[in-house]
ZAMARGU-4260 file (C-alpha; in steps of 0.2 Angstrom, whole numbers, plus 5000, padded with zeros to 4 digits):
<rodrens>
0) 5543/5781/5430 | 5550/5773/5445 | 5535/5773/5454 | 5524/5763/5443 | 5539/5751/5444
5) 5539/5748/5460 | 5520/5747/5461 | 5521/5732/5450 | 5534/5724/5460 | 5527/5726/5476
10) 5511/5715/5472 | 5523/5702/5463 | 5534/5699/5478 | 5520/5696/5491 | 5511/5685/5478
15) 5526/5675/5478 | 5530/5674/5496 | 5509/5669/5498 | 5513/5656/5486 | 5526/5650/5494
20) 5521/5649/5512 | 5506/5639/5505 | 5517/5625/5496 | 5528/5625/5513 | 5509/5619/5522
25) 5509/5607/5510 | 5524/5599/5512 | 5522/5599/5529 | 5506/5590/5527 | 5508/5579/5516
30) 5525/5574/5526 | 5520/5575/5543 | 5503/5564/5533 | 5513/5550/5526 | 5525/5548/5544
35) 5511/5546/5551 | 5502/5532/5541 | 5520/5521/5542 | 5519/5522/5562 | 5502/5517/5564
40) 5505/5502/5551 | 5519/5495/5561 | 5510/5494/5574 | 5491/5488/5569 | 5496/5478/5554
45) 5492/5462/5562 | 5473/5465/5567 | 5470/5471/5550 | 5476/5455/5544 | 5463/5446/5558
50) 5451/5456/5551 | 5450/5455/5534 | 5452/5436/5537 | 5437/5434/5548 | 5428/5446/5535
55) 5429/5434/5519 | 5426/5421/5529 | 5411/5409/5524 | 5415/5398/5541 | 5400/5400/5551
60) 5402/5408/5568 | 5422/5416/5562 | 5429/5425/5576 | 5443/5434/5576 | 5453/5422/5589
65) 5449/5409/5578 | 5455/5419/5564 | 5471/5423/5572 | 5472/5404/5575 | 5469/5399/5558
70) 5483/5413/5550 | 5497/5407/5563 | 5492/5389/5558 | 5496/5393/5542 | 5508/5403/5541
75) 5516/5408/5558 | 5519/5425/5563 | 5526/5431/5548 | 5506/5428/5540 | 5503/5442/5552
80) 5511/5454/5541 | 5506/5446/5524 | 5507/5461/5513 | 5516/5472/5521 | 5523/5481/5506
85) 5505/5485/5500 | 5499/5490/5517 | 5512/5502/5522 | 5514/5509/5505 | 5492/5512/5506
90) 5492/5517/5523 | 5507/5529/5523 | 5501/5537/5506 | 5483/5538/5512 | 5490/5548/5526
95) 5499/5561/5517 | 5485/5563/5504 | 5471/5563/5519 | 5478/5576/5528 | 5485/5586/5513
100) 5467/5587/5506 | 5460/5589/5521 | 5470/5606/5523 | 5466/5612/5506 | 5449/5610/5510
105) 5447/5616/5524 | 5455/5631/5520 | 5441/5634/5505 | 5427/5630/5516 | 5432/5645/5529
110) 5428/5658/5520 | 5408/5652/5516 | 5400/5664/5527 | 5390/5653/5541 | 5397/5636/5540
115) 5402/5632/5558 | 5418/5624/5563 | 5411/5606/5565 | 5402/5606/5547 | 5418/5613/5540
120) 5429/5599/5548 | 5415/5585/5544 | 5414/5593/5523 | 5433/5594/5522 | 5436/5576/5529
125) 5424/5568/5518 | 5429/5578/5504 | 5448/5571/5508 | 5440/5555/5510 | 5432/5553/5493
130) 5450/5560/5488 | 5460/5546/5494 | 5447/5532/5490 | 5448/5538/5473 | 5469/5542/5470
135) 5475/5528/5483 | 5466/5518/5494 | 5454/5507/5481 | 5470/5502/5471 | 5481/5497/5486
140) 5469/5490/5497 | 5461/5479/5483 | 5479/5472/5481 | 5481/5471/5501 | 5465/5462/5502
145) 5469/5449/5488 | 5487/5447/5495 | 5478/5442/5514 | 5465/5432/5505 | 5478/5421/5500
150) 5483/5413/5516 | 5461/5407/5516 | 5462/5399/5500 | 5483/5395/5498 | 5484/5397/5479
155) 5501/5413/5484 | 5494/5421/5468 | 5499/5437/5477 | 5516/5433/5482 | 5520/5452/5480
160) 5517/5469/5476 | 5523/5470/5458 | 5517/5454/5455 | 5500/5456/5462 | 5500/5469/5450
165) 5506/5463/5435 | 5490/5448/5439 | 5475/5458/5442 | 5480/5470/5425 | 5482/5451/5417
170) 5465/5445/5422 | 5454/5459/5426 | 5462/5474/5418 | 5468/5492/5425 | 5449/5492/5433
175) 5453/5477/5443 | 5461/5488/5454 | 5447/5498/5458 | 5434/5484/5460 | 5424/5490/5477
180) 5426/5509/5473 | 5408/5513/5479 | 5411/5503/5494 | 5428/5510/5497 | 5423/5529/5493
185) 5408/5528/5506 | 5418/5520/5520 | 5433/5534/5518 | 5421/5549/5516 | 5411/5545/5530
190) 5425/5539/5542 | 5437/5554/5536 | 5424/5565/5539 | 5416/5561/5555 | 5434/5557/5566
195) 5438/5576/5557 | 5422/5583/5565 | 5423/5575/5583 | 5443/5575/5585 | 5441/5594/5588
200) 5427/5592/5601 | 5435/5578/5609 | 5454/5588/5609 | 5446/5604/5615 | 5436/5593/5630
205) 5452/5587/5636 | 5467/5599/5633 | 5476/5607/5647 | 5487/5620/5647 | 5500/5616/5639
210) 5493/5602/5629 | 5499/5585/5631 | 5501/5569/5618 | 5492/5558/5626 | 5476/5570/5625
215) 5478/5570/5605 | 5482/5551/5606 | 5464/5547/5617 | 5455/5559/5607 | 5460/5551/5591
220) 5457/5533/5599 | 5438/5541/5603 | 5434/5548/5585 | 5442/5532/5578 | 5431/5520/5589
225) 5414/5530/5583 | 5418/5528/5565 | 5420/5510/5565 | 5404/5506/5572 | 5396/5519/5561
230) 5403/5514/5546 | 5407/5492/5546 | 5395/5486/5537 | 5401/5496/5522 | 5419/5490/5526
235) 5414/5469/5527 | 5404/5472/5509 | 5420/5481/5504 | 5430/5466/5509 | 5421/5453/5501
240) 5419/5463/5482 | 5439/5466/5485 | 5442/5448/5488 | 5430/5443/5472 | 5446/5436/5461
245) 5435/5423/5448 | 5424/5428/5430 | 5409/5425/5442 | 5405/5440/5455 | 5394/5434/5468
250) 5394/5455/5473 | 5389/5468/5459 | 5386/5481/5472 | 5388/5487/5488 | 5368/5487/5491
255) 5366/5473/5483 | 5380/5466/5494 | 5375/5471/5509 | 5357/5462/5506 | 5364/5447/5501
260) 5377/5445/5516 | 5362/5448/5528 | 5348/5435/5519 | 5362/5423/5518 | 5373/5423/5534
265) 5360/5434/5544 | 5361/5453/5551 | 5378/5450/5565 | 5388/5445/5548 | 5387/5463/5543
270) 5398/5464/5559 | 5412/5450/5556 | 5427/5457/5560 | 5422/5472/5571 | 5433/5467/5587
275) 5448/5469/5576 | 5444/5483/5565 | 5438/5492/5581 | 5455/5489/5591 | 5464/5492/5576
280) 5457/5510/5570 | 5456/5514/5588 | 5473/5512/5590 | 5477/5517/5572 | 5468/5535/5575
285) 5476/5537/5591 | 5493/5537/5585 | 5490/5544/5568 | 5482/5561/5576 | 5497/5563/5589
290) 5511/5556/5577 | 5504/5572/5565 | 5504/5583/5576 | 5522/5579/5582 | 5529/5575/5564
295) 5521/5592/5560 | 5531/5601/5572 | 5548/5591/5569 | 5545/5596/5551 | 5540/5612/5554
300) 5555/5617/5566 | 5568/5608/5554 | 5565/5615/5540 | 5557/5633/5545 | 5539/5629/5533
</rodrens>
């Protein structure tokens, strides 16, 4: 009798320790995933708020220095950081869903007999792109848009982030939140994925032994640089649905969208605001790829995950 006992043991105990080494990854990356996304914000906040500005623009010939001209006008340099709340709350969260996603699945695609490493990172980054757009990144970043629209049109309707909340439910309903979903999901699937599939390339290109910081910081600045040009147009049409706030949407669909901006303003507006956004997901990816890695160590060794 006491052998079947301890047959049935056996299996339960390294079931449990499996199942725990698993939820100890993802603390870690979900942790080490929302460190990440807070340093990056207080440090690339500003050019986001350039950007989005210069995007919903209807001023012919915008630029960004003229944006960033206009916002200290109007506001001084605390219009920099007009909705910061919102911003680091979306951009910390998206990190530690990202890169907690991105882990789960990866670690499903691996075992698909065939699928290189590359198209295994690429799926697993849009996959955890499509993640984030969906559970965080439309909802906040409708709300951070509407927030930096305000200082363009100066009506404060957004004056804060349970306000600005409490207005869009009011006027548009819980799926005022998620107004330029399409937009949003494409831009995160496709950026997510392609920075996922070139950051290993680009690391394994320029790690020494031992590795260096600076190495994950310039390959992240790389994979960041390649998205953005890949992906803008997608992210001005995404700007302007977001920044749609009457009964009367000028934007139905991102297609539709993107058609209308070029008849109307010409092909280069589907670039406004490309300066910033490049500098600012440059710098953003380079210090979100090495802040990981570091918070994923410090984590890691503190707490034995």
């Amino acid at each position: 009798m006491a052998a079947p006992a301890a047959e049935t043991t056996v299996p339960d105990v390294v079931s449990t320790k499996a199942e725990a080494k698993k939820k100890s990854h993802w603390a870690v990356s979900f942790l080490a995933g929302f460190a990440s996304g807070a340093t990056e914000v207080c440090v690339t906040m500003p050019l986001d708020t350039v950007k989005t500005y210069t995007q919903v623009s209807r001023t012919p010939g915008m630029t960004p220095s003229m944006a960033a001209k206009d916002i200290y006008k109007l506001k001084g340099l605390p219009g920099f950081y007009f909705g910061l709340p919102a911003v680091m709350l979306q951009v910390a969260g998206k990190g530690a869903i990202r890169f907690t996603a991105y882990e789960q699945f990866k670690s499903a695609l691996q075992v698909t007999p065939g699928v290189p490493n590359a198209s295994v990172d690429f799926l697993a980054g849009v996959g955890a792109g499509f993640v984030e757009a969906f559970v965080w990144t439309t909802p906040t970043e409708r709300l951070k848009v509407l927030r930096q629209n305000d200082i363009k049109t100066g009506l404060n309707r957004y004056s804060s982030l349970v306000g600005s909340v409490q207005t869009v439910a009011r006027d548009h309903g819980i799926r005022g939140l998620y107004a330029g979903i399409g937009a949003t999901g494409i831009r995160q699937a496709s950026g997510v994925g392609v920075r996922f599939a070139l950051y290993g390339k680009v690391k394994s290109a320029l790690t020494t032994d031992p590795p260096q910081m600076w190495q994950s910081a310039l390959a992240g600045g790389i994979t960041g640089c390649v998205s953005t040009i890949l992906n803008h147009p997608i992210d001005v049409i995404k700007s302007r649905i977001e920044a749609q706030d009457g009964a009367v949407k000028e934007y139905t669909s991102s297609l539709a969208g993107l058609r209308t901006i070029a008849q109307q303003e010409g092909f280069l507006a589907l670039y406004k605001g490309l300066a910033p956004r490049l500098m600012k997901i440059s710098i953003g990816q380079a210090i979100t790829f090495s802040a990981y890695e570091f918070y994923s160590d410090v984590i890691s060794n503190a707490t034995g995950l």
